[in-house]
Every structure is written in C-alpha cells, then in structure tokens.
C-alpha positions as protocol buffer text, in pm:
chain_id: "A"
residue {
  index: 1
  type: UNK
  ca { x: 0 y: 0 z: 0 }
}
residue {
  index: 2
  type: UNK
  ca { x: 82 y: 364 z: -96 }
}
residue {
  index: 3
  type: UNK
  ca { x: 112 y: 553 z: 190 }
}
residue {
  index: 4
  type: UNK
  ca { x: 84 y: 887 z: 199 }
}
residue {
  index: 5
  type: UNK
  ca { x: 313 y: 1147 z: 430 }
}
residue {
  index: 6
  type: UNK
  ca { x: 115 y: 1335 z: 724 }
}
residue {
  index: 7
  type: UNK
  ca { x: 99 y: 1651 z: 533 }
}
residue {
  index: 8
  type: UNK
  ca { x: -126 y: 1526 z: 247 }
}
residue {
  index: 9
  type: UNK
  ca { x: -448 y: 1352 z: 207 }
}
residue {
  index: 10
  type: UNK
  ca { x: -620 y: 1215 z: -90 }
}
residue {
  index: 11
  type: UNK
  ca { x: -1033 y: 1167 z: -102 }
}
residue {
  index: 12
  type: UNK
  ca { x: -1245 y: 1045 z: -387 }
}
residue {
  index: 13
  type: UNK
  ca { x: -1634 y: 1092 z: -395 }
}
residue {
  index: 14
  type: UNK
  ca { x: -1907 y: 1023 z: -696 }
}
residue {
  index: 15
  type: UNK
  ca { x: -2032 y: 1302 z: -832 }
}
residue {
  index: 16
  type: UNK
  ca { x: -2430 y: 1221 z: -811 }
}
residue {
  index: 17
  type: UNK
  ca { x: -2790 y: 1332 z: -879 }
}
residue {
  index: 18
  type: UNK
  ca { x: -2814 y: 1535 z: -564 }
}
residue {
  index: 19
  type: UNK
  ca { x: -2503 y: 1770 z: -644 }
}
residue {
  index: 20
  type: UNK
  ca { x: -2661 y: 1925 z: -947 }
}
residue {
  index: 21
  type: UNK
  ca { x: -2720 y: 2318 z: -1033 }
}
residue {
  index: 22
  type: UNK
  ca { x: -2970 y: 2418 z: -1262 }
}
residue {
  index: 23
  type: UNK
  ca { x: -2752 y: 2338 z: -1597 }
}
residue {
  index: 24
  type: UNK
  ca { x: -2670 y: 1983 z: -1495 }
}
residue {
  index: 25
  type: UNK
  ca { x: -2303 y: 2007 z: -1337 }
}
residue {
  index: 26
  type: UNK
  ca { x: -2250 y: 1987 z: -1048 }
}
residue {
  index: 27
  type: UNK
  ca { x: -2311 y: 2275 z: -850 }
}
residue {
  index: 28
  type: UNK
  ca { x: -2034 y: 2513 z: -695 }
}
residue {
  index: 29
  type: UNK
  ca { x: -2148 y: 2457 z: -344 }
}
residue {
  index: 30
  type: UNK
  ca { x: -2130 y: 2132 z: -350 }
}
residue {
  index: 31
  type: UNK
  ca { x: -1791 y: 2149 z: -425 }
}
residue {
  index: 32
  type: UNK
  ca { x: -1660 y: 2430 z: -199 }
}
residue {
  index: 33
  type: UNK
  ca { x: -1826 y: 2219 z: 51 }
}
residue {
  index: 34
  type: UNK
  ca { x: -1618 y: 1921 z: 44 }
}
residue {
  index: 35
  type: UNK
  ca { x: -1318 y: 2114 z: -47 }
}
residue {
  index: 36
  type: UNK
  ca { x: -1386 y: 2265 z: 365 }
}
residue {
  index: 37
  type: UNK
  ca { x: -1387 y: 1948 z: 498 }
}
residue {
  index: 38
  type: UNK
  ca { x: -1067 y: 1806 z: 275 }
}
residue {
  index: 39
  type: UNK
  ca { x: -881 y: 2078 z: 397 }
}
residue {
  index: 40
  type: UNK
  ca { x: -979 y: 2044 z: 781 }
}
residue {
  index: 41
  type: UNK
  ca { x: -920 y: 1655 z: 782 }
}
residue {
  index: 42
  type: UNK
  ca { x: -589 y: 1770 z: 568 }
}
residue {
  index: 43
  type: UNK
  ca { x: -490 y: 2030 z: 883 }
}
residue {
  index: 44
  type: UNK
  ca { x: -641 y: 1832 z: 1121 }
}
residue {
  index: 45
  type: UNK
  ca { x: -410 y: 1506 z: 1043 }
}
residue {
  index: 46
  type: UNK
  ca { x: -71 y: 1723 z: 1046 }
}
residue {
  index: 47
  type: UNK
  ca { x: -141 y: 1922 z: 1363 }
}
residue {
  index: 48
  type: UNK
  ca { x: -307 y: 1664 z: 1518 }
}
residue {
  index: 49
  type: UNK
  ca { x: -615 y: 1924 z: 1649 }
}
residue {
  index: 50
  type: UNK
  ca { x: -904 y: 2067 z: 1563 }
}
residue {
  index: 51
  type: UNK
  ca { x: -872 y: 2330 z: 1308 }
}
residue {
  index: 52
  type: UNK
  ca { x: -1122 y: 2626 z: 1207 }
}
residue {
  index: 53
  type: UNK
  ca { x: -1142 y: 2720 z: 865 }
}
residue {
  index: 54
  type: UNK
  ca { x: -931 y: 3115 z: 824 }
}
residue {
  index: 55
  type: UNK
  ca { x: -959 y: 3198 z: 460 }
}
residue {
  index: 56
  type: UNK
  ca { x: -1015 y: 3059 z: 131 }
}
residue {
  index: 57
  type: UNK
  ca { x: -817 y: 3238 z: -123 }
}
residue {
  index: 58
  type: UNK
  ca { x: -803 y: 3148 z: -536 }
}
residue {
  index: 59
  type: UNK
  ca { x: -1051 y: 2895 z: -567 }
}
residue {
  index: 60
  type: UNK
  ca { x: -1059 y: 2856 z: -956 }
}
residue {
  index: 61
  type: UNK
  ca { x: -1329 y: 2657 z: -1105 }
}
residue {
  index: 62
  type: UNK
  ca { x: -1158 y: 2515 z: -1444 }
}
residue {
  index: 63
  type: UNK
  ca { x: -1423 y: 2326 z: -1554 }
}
residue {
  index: 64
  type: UNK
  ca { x: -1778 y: 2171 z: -1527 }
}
residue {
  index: 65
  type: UNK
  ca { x: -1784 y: 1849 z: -1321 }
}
residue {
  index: 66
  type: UNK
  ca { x: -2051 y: 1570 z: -1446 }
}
residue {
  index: 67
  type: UNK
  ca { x: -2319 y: 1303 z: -1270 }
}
residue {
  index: 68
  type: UNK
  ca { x: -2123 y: 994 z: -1262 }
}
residue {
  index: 69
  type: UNK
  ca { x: -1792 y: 1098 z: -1263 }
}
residue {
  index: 70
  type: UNK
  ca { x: -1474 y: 1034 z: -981 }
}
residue {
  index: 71
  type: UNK
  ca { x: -1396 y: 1346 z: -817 }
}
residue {
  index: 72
  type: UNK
  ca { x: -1038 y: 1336 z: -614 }
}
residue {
  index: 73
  type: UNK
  ca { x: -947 y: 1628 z: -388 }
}
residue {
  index: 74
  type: UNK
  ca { x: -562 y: 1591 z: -350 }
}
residue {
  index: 75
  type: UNK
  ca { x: -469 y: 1832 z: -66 }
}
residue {
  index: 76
  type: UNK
  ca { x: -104 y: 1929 z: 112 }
}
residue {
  index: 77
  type: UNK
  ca { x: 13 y: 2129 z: 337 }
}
residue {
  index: 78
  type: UNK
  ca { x: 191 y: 2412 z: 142 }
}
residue {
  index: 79
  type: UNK
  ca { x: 353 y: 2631 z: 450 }
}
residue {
  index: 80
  type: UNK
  ca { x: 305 y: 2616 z: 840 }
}
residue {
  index: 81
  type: UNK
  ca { x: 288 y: 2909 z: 1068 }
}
residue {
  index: 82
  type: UNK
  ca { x: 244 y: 2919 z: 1471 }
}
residue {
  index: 83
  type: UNK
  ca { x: -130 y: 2865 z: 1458 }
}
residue {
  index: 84
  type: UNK
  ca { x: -214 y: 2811 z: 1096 }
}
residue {
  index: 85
  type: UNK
  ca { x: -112 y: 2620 z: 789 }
}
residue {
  index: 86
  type: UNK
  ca { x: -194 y: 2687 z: 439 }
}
residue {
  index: 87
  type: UNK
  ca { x: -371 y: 2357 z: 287 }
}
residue {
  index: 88
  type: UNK
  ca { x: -341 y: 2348 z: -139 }
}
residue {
  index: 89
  type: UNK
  ca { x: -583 y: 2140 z: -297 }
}
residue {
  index: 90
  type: UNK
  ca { x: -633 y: 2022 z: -647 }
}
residue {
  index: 91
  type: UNK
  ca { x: -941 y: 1840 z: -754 }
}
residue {
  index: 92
  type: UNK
  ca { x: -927 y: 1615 z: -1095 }
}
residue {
  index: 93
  type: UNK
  ca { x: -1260 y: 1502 z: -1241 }
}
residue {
  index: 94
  type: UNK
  ca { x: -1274 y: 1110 z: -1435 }
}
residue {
  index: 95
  type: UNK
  ca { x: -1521 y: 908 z: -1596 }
}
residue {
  index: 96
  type: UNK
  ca { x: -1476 y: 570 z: -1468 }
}
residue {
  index: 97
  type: UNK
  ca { x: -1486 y: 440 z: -1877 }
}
residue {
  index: 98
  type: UNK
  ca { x: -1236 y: 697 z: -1957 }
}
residue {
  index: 99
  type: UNK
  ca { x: -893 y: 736 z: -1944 }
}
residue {
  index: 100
  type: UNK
  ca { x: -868 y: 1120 z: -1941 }
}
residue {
  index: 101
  type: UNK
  ca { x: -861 y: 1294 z: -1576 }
}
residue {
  index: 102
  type: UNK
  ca { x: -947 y: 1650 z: -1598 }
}
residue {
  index: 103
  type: UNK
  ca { x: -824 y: 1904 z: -1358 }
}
residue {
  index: 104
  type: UNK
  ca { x: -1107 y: 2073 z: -1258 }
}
residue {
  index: 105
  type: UNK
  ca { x: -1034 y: 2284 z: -938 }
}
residue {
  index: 106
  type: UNK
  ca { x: -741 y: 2462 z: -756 }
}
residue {
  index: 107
  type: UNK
  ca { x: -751 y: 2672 z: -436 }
}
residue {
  index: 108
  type: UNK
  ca { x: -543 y: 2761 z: -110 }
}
residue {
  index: 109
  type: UNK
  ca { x: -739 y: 2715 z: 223 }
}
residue {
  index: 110
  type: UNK
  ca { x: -572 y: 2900 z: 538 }
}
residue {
  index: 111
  type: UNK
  ca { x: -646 y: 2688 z: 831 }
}
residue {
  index: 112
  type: UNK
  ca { x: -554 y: 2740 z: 1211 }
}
residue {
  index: 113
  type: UNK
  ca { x: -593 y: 2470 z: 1498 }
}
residue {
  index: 114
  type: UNK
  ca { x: -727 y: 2506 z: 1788 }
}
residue {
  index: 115
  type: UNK
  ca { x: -752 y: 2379 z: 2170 }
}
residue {
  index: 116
  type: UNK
  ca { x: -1004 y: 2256 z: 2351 }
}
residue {
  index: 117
  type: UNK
  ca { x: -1139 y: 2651 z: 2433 }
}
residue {
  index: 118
  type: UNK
  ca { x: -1105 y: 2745 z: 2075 }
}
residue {
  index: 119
  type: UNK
  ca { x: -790 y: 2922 z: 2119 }
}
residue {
  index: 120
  type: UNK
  ca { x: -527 y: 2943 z: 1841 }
}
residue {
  index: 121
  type: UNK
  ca { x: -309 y: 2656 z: 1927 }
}
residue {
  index: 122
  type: UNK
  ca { x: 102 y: 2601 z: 1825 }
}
residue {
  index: 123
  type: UNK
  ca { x: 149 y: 2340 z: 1579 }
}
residue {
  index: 124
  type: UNK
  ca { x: 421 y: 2116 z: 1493 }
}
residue {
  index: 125
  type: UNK
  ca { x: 672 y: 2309 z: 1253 }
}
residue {
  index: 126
  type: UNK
  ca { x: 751 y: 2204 z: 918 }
}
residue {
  index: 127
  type: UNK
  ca { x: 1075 y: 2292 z: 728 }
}
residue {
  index: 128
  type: UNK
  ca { x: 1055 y: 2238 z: 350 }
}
residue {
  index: 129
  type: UNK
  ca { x: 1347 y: 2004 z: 239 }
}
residue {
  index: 130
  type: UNK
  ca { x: 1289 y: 1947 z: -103 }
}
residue {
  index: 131
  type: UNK
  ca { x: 1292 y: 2218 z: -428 }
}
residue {
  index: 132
  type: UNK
  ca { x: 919 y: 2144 z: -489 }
}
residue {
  index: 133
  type: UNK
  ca { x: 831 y: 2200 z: -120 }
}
residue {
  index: 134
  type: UNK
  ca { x: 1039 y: 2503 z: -84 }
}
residue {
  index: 135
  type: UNK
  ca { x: 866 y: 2648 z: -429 }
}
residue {
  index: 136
  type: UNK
  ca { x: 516 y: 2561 z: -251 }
}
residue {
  index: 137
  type: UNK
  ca { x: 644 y: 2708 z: 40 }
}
residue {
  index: 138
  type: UNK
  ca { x: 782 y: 3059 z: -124 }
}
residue {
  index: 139
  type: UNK
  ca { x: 451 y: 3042 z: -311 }
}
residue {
  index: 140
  type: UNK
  ca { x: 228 y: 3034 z: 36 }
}
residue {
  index: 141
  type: UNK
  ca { x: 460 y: 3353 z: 178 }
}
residue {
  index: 142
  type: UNK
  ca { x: 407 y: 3528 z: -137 }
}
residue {
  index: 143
  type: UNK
  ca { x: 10 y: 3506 z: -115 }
}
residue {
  index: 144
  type: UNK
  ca { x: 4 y: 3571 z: 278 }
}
residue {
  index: 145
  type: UNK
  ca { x: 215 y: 3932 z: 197 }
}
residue {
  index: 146
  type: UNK
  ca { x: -38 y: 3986 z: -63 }
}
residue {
  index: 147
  type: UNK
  ca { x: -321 y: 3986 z: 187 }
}
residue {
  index: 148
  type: UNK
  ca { x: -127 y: 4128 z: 476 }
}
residue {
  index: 149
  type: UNK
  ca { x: -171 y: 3767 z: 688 }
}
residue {
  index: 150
  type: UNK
  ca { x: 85 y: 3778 z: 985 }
}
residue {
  index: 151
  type: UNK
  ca { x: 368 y: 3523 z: 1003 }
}
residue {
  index: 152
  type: UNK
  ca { x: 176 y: 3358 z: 1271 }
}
C-alpha cells in the first residue's frame, strides 16, 4: 500500500444526482463544501487538532464536473505558521470508462488549529526540504504578503 506522508491527504467521492445546479453540473457549493472538509481533515491530520477554517483564497473553477464521474481532492500542506497552515488542494474530475482525468479545481485554504477553548493553538513546525516543497512554500509567503496575513 501507498502511503501517503502526514501533510497530504487524498479523497475520492461520486459526483451524483443530488449535487446538481440548474444546468446539470454539479453545482459550486457542492464542491466548496467538500473542499472545507478536505482541507480540515488535511490540517487536522498534520497538527493533530481541531482546526477552524481562516480563509479561502483562489478557488478557480476550471471546468464543469458531471453526474457519474470520480472526483479526487488531493490536498497538502503548502507552509506552516504558529497557529495556521496553508492547505493546497487540487481536484481532478474522471469518468470511470475513460482514461482522461481532468483538472477541474485549484484553491489555497488557510487553516488554524485550535484547543479545547477554541484558542489558536502552536502546531508542529515544518521545514521544506525538497525544491518542490520550498517552491510551494515561497509560493504560500508570497500570497500571505499579498493579503497582509501575519507570520503567525
């Protein structure tokens, strides 16, 4: 078996019936949903707490997904802070007949856990070791400066 590291997490859900907007994809909301709850279970396995949803930032909808069709959220912790973590998640879209995957989401969900009163809580630290982590990582600073988040 695969396993994956602590900062990641991988879910797959059928897109059905129940999901759909008015022109037959499925809708938004649905979506944004279970992109909340990716990214707390995401958070919530690294720091090992409870973790309250900060900001979603960038959530670009890059196509329509369809009834009947594998949706995987593939989430990872892009940079940790005191408190909060960003969480990066990519969602691909497949028919189960087909062989094409579609990329059909991307956003950046700011996350920060929590203690048992609902306080800000520290987290583990993470220190990027590899050039794809570190760009991740460069990439997460440069959108926290860019809405004036502090270096918590």
């Amino acid at each position: 078996m695969n396993e994956l590291r602590p900062r990641e997490l991988k879910m797959t859900v059928l897109a059905t019936p129940d999901m759909v907007n008015f022109s037959g994809n499925i809708h938004g909301g649905s979506v944004l949903k279970l992109l909340d709850q990716v990214a707390y279970s995401c958070a919530a396995q690294y720091s090992k707490e409870y973790c309250v949803t900060l900001a979603v930032e960038r959530v670009v909808f890059r196509g329509p997904i369809h009834v009947g069709e594998l949706v995987s959220f593939l989430a990872l912790v892009n940079y940790v802070g005191r408190t909060s973590m960003e969480i990066g998640i990519k969602v691909i879209a497949q028919a189960p007949r087909e062989d094409s995957v579609r990329h059909v989401v991307s956003c950046f969900f700011t996350m920060v856990a929590v203690d048992e009163n609902r306080r800000p809580t520290q987290i583990e630290p993470f220190t990027p070791s590899t050039p794809e982590e570190r760009r991740r990582w460069q990439a997460a600073e440069g959108r926290r400066q860019k809405t004036g988040k502090r270096n918590d």
